[in-house]
N, C-alpha and C positions, 0 to 999 in steps of 0.2 A: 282292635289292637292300637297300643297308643303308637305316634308317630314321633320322630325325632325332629326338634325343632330345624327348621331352614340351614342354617349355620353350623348345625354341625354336620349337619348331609354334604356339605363342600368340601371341608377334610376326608370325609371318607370314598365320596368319587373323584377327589386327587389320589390315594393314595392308591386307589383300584387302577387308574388310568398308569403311574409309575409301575405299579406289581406286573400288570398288562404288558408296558414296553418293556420292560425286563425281563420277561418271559420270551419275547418276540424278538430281541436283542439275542438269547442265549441258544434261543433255536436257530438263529441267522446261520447262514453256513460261514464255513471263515474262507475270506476273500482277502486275494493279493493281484496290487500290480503286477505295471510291468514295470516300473524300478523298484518293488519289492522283489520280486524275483532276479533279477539285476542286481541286487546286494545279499543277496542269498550267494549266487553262483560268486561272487567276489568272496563270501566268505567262505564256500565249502571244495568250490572246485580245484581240483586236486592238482592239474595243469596250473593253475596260479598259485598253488602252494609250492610246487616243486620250482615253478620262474621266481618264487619270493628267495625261498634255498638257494639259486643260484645268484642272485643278487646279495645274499650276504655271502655267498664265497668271494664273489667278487671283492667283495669290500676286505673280506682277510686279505687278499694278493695285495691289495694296496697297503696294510700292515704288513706285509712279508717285504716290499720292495722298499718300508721306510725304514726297517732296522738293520740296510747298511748304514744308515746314520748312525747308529746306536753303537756303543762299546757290546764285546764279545766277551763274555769270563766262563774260564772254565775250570773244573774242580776234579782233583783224581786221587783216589786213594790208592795206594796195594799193599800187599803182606802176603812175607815169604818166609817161609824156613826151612834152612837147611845146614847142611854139619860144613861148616867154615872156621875158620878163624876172624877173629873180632876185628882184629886190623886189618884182613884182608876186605872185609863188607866193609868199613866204615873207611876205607884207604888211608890208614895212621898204618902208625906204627905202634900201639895197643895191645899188648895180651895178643902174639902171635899163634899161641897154640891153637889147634883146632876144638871144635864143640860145635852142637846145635845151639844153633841162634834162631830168633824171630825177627826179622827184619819187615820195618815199617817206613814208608815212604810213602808223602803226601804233599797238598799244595795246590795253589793257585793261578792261572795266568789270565792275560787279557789284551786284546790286540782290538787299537781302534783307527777307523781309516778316517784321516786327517785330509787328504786333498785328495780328488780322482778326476776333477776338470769335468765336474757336473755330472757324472755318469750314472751315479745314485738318484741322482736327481729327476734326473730324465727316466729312469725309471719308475717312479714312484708318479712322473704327470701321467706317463703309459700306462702303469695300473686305472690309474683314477678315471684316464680317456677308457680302457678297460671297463670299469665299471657302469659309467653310463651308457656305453651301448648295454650293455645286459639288465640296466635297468630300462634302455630304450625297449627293450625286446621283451621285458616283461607287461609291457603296455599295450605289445602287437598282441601279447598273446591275450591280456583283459581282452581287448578289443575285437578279437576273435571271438572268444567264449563270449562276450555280450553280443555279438550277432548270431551265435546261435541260438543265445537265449529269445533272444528276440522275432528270430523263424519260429522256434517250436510255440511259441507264445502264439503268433499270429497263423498257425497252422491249428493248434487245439482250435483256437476262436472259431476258426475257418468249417474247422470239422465238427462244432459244434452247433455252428449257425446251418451245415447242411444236412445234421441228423434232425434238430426241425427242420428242415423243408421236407425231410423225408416221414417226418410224423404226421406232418399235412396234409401228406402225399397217402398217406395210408387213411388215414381218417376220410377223406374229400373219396378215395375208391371204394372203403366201405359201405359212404353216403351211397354211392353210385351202383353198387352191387345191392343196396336194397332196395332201391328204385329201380334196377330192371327187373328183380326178383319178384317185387311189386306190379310193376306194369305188365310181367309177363302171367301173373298169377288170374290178369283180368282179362288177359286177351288184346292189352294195345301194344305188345311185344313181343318177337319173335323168340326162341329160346338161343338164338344165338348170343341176342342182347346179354343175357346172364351169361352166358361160358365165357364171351368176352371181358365182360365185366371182372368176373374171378379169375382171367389170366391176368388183365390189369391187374388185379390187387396181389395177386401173389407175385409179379412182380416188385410190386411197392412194398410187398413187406419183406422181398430179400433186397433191397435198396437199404432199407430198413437197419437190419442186421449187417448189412455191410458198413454203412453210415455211425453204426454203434460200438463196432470193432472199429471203426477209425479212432473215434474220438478216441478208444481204452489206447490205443497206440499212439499219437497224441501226446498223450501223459505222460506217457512211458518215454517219449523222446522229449517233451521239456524237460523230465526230471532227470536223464541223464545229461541235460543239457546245462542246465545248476548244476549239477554232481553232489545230488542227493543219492543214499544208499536205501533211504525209506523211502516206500510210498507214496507219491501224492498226499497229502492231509488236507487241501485246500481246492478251491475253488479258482476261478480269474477273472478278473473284470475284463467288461467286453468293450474291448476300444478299437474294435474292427473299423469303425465307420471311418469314413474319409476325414483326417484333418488337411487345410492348404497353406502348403509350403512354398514360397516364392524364392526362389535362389537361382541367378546364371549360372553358365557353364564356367566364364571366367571365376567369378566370385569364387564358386565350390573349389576351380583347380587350383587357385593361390592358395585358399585356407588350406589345400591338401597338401602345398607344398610345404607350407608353414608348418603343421600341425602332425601330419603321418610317423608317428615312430618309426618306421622302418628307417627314414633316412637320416631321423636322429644318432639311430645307432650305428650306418655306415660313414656316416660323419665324426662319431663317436670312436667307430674303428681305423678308421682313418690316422685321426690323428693320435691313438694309439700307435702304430706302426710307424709313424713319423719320430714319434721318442722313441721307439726300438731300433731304427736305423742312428738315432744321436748318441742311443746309449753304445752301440755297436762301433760306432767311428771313433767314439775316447776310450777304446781297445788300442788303440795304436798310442796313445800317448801314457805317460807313467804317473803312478797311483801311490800315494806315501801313506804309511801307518807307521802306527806305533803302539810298542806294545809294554808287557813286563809281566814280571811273575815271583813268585816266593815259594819255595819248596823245604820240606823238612823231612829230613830221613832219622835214623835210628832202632840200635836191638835192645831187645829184652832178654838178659839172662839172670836170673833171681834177684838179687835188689839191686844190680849194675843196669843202671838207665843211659846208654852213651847218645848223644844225637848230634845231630849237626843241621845247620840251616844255611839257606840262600836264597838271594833275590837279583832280582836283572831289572832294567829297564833299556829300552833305545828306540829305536824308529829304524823303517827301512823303505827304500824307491825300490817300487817294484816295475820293468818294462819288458813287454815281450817283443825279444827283438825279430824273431822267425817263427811261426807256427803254420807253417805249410799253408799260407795262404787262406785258413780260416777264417778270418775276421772278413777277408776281403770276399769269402764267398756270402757269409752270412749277411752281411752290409748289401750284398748283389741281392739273394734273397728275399730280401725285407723290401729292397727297392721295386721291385716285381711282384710282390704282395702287393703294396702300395697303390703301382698300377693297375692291377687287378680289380681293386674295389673302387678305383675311381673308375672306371668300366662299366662296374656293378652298379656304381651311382647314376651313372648314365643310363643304364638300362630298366633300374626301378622307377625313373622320372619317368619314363616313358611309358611304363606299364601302369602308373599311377596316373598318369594322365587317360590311357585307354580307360581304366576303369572307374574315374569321373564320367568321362564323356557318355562312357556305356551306361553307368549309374543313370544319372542326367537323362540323358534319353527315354531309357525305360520308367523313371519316374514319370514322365510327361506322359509318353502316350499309356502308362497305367490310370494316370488321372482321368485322361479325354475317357480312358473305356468304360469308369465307374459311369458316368451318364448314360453314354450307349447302353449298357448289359441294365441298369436302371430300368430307362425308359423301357428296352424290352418284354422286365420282369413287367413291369407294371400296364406293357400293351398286351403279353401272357392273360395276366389276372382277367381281363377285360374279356381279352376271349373266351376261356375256360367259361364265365359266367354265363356269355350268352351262349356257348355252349348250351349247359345245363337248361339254361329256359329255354331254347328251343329242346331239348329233348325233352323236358320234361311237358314240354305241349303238348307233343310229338310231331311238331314238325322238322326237326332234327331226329340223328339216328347216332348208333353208339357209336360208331367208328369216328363219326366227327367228333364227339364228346371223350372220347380215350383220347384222340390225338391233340384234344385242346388240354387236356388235363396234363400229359406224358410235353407239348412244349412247355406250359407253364412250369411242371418241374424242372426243367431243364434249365429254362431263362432264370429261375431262382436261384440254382448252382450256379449259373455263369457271372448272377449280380452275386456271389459270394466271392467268387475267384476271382471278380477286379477288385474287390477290396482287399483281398488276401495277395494277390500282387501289387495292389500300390505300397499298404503300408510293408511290405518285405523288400518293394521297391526301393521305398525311404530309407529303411535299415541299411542296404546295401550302399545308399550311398554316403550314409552316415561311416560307414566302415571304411567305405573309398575317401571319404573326406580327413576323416580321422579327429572326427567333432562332431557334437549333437545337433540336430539341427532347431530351429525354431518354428513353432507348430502352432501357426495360430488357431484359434478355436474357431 
C-alpha cells in the first residue's frame, strides 16, 4: 500500500489531535464556581428581586415628595339638563320662559406653593435618606443570599468529598471480605473472620447510600440557595482545600464598621426621621400659594349657543393656628423614633462586633484543626495498612483490621469537616465583615 509522504501525515495528526480535544471538551461535564453561582443567585433569586422592587418604590417617594415643588392643575367637565329657564342657568336676564336646556360647564385651575420655609424640602432629603436605607437593606439581604450560597456550595463539596471516602470505604471492605473468604477457604481463618468481614462491609455500603443521598440533598439546597426553579445542570469546582487568610480582629472589626450595610441604612434612617421632625416643625409656621383658574359655562338649545366665561388669579397665607396639639404630638413622635434607632445603632455595633470576634475566632481555631484532623487522616492511612499486612500474614486478626479500617474512615470525614468549617468559617466572616476577604493561594 503506498504511504503518504511525511508532510502530509502532520496536517492530518493535527487535525485528529483538535477532532480529539473537541470531543473531550463536549463531553466535559459543565462546571461553575463559586462566583458563578454567586452571579446566578444575584440574577435569579427572588428575595433580591423583590429588595430591587422596593428600592424603586423607594425612589417613586422621592418623586412623590418632589412635586410639592411642582404646579398643581386640574381639569373638570359637567353637563346637565334640565327644564329651566335660559336666564335662570345663565343668571341674565335672557329668554325668561322656561324649557329644556343642556347646560355645559368646564375649565381649568392651578395652585402653586410659593414659600413653606423649607418644608418640601426637608421632605424630599427624608425621602432620598429613605431610599438609601432601602438600598442599604438591599445589600444585607445580597449579602445574605451570598452566604447561603456560599454554605451550600461548601456543604455539596463537603458531601461529595465524603461519599468518596465512602466509596473507598466500600471497595478497601470488599478487598477485605475476599481475603477472609480466601483465607478462610484454606484453613488460616476462622469463619468468624468472614461474618465479620461482611458486617463491615454492609455497614460500608449503607454509609454508602447515606453519603449518596447527602450529596442529591446538597444540590437540592445550593439550588434553592441561587433560587433556581430547575435542576441542578452543572457540576462545582472543588475549592474545598484550605486557602490562608491573614486578618486581625482589629482590622476585620473596623472594615465591619466601615463597610456592614445594616448600619448604612440605620444611619440612612436616621437621618431620614431628622427631616421628618424639620418638615413637622414648619407646620407651625405659614405656607403661601398661589393659584388661578378659567371656567366656561353655557346651554345648548337649537342653534342658540349662550356662554359665558371666567378666570381668577391670586395667592393666599395659609397658618394653622390651633389643631389640638397635633403637630406638637407628631414632632414628639418622630423625636422618639429618632431615639429609638440611635439605641438600635448602639446595639447592632455591638452585635456586629460579637460577631467579628466570634467569626475571627472560629476562623483560627478551624485553621489549627485542618492540620490536626490531616495528620490524623494520614496516621489512619498508615495504620489501616499495617493492618492489612499483618493480617494478611496472619499475624494480625480481623478485629484489629476492621477497626484500623472503620478509624481511617472516620479520620477521613473528620479531615473533610475541618475543611468544610474553615472555609464556611471564612464565609461567615466575610458576612460579619461586610467585605470579601483576600485569599492567598
Amino acid at each position: 500500500m503506498r504511504r503518504l509522504p511525511q508532510p502530509a501525515l502532520r496536517p492530518c495528526a493535527a487535525l485528529a489531535v483538535l477532532l480529539w480535544a473537541a470531543g473531550a471538551l463536549a463531553q466535559a461535564p459543565n462546571q461553575k464556581t463559586l462566583s458563578e453561582c454567586l452571579a446566578l443567585a444575584l440574577e435569579y433569586h427572588p428575595s433580591l428581586k423583590a429588595a430591587g422592587a422596593a428600592v424603586d418604590a423607594a425612589h417613586q417617594r422621592v418623586w412623590q415628595a418632589a412635586s410639592g415643588y411642582l404646579p398643581q392643575i386640574n381639569a373638570a367637565y359637567s353637563i346637565d339638563r334640565s327644564m329651566t329657564s335660559l336666564g335662570a342657568t345663565t343668571g341674565t336676564d335672557v329668554d325668561p320662559k322656561s324649557s329644556t336646556f343642556t347646560f355645559h360647564e368646564t375649565g381649568a385651575s392651578f395652585s402653586q406653593r410659593l414659600f413653606d420655609f423649607g418644608k418640601t424640602l426637608a421632605d424630599i432629603r427624608g425621602a432620598r435618606a429613605s431610599e438609601r436605607s432601602v438600598d442599604a437593606d438591599r445589600d444585607t439581604q445580597r449579602e445574605s443570599v451570598a452566604l447561603g450560597v456560599k454554605q451550600s456550595y461548601y456543604q455539596l463539596l463537603a458531601a461529595q468529598r465524603l461519599l468518596g471516602v465512602a466509596n473507598d470505604t466500600v471497595r478497601q471492605n470488599r478487598t477485605q471480605t475476599a481475603q477472609a473468604e480466601g483465607r478462610n477457604q484454606v484453613g488460616l481463618a476462622p469463619r468468624f473472620d468472614v461474618t465479620r468481614a461482611r458486617v463491615q462491609l454492609a455497614q460500608a455500603e449503607l454509609d454508602q447510600l447515606t453519603a449518596r443521598n447527602n450529596v442529591q440533598l446538597a444540590r437540592e439546597t445550593l439550588r434553592n440557595a441561587i433560587g433556581l426553579t430547575a435542576p441542578l445542570d452543572f457540576e462545582i469546582v472543588d475549592t474545598l482545600d484550605a486557602a490562608r487568610v491573614q486578618i486581625g480582629e482589629g482590622q476585620a472589626l473596623q472594615t465591619a464598621y466601615d463597610s456592614r450595610p445594616e448600619l448604612a441604612s440605620i444611619l440612612a434612617q436616621q437621618n431620614a426621621v431628622e427631616q421628618q421632625v424639620a418638615s413637622l416643625q414648619r407646620d407651625y409656621l405659614p405656607y403661601v400659594t398661589g393659584n388661578g383658574g378659567y371656567f366656561w359655562s353655557g346651554t345648548w338649545n337649537g342653534s342658540e349657543v349662550p356662554y359665558e366665561d371666567s378666570w381668577n388669579i391670586g395667592a393666599a397665607v395659609n397658618l394653622s393656628l390651633f389643631n389640638g396639639g397635633l403637630t406638637t404630638a407628631q414632632v414628639g413622635e418622630a423625636k422618639a423614633n429618632l431615639a429609638r434607632l440611635r439605641y438600635d445603632e448602639d446595639s447592632l455595633r455591638q452585635n456586629i462586633a460579637l460577631a467579628v470576634r466570634q467569626a475571627v475566632l472560629n476562623a483560627q481555631q478551624a485553621s489549627e484543626s485542618i492540620g490536626v484532623a490531616e495528620k490524623g487522616a494520614q496516621e489512619a492511612r498508615e495504620s489501616l495498612e499495617l493492618a492489612e499486612g499483618r493480617y494478611n500474614t496472619g499475624v494480625g486478626n480481623i478485629i484489629e483490621l476492621t477497626d484500623a479500617q472503620t478509624a481511617r474512615t472516620s479520620a477521613e470525614a473528620r479531615a473533610v469537616q475541618a475543611l468544610y468549617d474553615y472555609q464556611t468559617s471564612l464565609a461567615e466572616l466575610e458576612r460579619a465583615m461586610g467585605q470579601p476577604l483576600v485569599r492567598e493561594p
